[in-house]
SEFI-997645 format. One record per residue (C-alpha): residue number from 1; residue in three letters; x negated, y negated, z. Coordinates in Angstrom, 2 decimals, m for minus. Layout:
<pts>
<NUM, 'ALA', <X, Y, Z>>
...
</pts>
This chain:
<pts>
<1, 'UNK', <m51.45, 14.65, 57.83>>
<2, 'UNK', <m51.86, 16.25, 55.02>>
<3, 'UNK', <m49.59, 18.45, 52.69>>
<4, 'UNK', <m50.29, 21.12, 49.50>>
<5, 'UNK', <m47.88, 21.64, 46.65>>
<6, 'UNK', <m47.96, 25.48, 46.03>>
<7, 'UNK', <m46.85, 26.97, 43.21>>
<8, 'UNK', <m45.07, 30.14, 44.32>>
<9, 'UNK', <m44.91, 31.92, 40.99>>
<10, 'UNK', <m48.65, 31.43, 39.32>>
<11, 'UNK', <m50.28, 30.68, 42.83>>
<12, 'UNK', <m51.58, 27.13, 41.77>>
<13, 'UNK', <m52.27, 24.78, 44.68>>
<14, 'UNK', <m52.92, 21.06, 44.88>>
<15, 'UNK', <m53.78, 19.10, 47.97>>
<16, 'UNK', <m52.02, 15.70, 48.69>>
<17, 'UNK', <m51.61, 13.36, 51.32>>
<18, 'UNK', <m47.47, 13.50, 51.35>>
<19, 'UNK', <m45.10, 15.98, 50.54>>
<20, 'UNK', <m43.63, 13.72, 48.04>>
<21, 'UNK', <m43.78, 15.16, 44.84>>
<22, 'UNK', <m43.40, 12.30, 41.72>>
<23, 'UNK', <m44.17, 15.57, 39.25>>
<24, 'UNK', <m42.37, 18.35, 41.39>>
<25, 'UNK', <m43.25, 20.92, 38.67>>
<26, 'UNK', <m46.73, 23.04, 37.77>>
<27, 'UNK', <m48.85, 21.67, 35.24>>
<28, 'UNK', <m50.24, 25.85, 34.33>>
<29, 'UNK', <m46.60, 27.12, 34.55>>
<30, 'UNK', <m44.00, 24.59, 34.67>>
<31, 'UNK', <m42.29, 26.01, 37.88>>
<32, 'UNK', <m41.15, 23.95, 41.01>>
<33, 'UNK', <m43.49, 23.24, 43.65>>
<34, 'UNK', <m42.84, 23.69, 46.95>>
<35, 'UNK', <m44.77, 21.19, 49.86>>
<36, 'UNK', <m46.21, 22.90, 52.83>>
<37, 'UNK', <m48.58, 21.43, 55.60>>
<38, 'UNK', <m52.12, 21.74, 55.01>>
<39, 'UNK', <m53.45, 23.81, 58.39>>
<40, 'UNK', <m56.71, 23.80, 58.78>>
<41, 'UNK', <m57.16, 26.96, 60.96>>
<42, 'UNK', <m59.67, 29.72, 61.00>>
<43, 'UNK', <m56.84, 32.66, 60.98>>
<44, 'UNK', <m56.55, 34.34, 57.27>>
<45, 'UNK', <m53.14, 33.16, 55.66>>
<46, 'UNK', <m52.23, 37.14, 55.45>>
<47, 'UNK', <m52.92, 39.65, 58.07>>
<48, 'UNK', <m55.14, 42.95, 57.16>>
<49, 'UNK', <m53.19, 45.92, 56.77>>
<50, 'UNK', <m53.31, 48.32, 59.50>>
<51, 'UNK', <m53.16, 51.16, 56.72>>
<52, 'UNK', <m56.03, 52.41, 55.06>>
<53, 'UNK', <m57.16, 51.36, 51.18>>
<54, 'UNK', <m56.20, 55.04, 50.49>>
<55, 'UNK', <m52.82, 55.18, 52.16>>
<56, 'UNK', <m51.89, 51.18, 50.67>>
<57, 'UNK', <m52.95, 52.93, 47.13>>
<58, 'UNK', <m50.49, 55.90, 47.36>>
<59, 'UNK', <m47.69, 54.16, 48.65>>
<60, 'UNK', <m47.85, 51.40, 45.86>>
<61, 'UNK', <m48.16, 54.15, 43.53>>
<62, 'UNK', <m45.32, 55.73, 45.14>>
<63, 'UNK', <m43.20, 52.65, 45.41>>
<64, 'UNK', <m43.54, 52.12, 41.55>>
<65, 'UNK', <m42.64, 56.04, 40.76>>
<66, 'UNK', <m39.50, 55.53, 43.21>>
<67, 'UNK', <m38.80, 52.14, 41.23>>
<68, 'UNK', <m38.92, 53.82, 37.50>>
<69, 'UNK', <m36.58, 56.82, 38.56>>
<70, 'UNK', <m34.05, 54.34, 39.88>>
<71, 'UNK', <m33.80, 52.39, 36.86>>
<72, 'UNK', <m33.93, 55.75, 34.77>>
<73, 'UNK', <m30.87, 56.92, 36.63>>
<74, 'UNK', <m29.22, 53.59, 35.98>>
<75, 'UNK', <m29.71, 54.08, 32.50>>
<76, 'UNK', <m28.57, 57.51, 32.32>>
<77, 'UNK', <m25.52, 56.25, 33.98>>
<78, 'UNK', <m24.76, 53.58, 31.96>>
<79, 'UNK', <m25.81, 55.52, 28.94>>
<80, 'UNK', <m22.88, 58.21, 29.99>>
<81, 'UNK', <m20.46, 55.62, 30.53>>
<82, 'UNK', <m21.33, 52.82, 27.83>>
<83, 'UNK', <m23.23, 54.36, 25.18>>
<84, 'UNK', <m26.49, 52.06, 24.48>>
<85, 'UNK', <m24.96, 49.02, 25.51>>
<86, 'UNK', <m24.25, 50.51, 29.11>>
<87, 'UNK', <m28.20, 51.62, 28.99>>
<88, 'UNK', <m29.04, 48.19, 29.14>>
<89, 'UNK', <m26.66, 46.99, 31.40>>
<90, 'UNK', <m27.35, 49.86, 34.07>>
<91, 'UNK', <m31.13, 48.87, 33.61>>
<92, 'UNK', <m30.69, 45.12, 34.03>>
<93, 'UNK', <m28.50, 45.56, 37.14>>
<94, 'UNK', <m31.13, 47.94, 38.68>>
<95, 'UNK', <m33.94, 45.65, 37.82>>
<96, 'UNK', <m31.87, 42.72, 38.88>>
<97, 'UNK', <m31.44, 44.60, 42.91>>
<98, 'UNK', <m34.94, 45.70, 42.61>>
<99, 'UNK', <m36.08, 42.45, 42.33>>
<100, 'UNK', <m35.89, 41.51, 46.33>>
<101, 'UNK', <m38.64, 44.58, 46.69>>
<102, 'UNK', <m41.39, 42.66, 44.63>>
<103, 'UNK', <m43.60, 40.82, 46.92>>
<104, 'UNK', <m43.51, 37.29, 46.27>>
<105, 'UNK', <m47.35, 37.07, 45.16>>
<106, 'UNK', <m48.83, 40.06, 43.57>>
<107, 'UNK', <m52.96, 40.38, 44.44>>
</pts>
């Protein structure tokens, strides 16, 4: 059986033969590793979109439009309420609940 540590954050993998890790931590990055089974199967690890390249294109573009007014309006708010210092807090609370909308690996 055999097992690959993945790095989830810089996409570094290396294969081993258990998913014991003595160095549980990437040698690019310095993030954990996480052990998965090795499959050896002829299906693609993701599925093609259904959407065309045009349509995935807008709606990413869209996405990151709908992404930049939210944390503007966060930092409106928090500049009405705080001043500066509110700014910043509004904008690292709306980045901070944005953050489940980034996909985990970015190609």
């Amino acid at each position: 059986m055999e097992f690959r540590h993945s790095c989830s954050f810089c996409g570094r993998v290396r294969a081993a033969r258990t998913s014991v890790m003595l160095a549980p931590n990437c040698e690019r990055c310095g993030c954990a590793l996480e052990s998965v089974q090795a499959v050896t199967s002829t299906r693609p690890e993701r599925p093609p979109s259904s959407l065309p390249p045009l349509a995935t294109f807008v709606l990413v573009r869209v996405a990151i439009v709908l992404a930049l007014l939210t944390l503007y309006a966060a930092a409106r708010l928090g500049f009405d309420a705080g001043g500066a210092p509110g700014a910043i807090i509004g904008v690292g609370l709306a980045g901070f609940l944005l953050l489940p909308c980034v996909p985990k690996r970015i190609a």
